[in-house]
N, C-alpha and C positions, 0 to 999 in steps of 0.2 A: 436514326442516329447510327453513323458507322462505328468502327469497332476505333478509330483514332480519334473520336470525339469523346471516347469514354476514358474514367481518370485510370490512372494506370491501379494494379493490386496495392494494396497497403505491404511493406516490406517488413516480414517477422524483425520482431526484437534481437540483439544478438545476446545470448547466453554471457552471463556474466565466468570470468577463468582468474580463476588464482587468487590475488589480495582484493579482487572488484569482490569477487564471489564473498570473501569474509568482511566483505566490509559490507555488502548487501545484507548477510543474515543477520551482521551484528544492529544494523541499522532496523530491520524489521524489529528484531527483539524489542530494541527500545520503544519502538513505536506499542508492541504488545504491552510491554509494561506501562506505559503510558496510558492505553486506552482500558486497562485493569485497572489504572491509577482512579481514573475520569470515573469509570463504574460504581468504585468501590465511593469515590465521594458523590457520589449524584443519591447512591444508597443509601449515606448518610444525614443527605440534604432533605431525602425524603422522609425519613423518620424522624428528623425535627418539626418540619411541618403538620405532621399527622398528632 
């Protein structure tokens, strides 16, 4: 295989800057509470079964 048969590097992500960036952590956050939400009822689901 030559060196032009191979795919080219995968290009880093670029950095989120300014309203991207607060709208990125705000977006994680809810995704946290969301997946603490699923937790906390999967917890509950299980202690009815039991």
């Amino acid at each position: 295989m030559t060196p032009n048969d191979e795919p080219p590097p995968p290009k880093p992500a670029p950095k989120p800057t300014g309203g991207k960036a607060r709208r990125m952590e705000e977006a994680l956050r809810n995704i946290e509470e969301y997946a603490d939400d699923l937790r906390e009822l999967i917890r509950k689901l299980r202690r009815r079964l039991h």
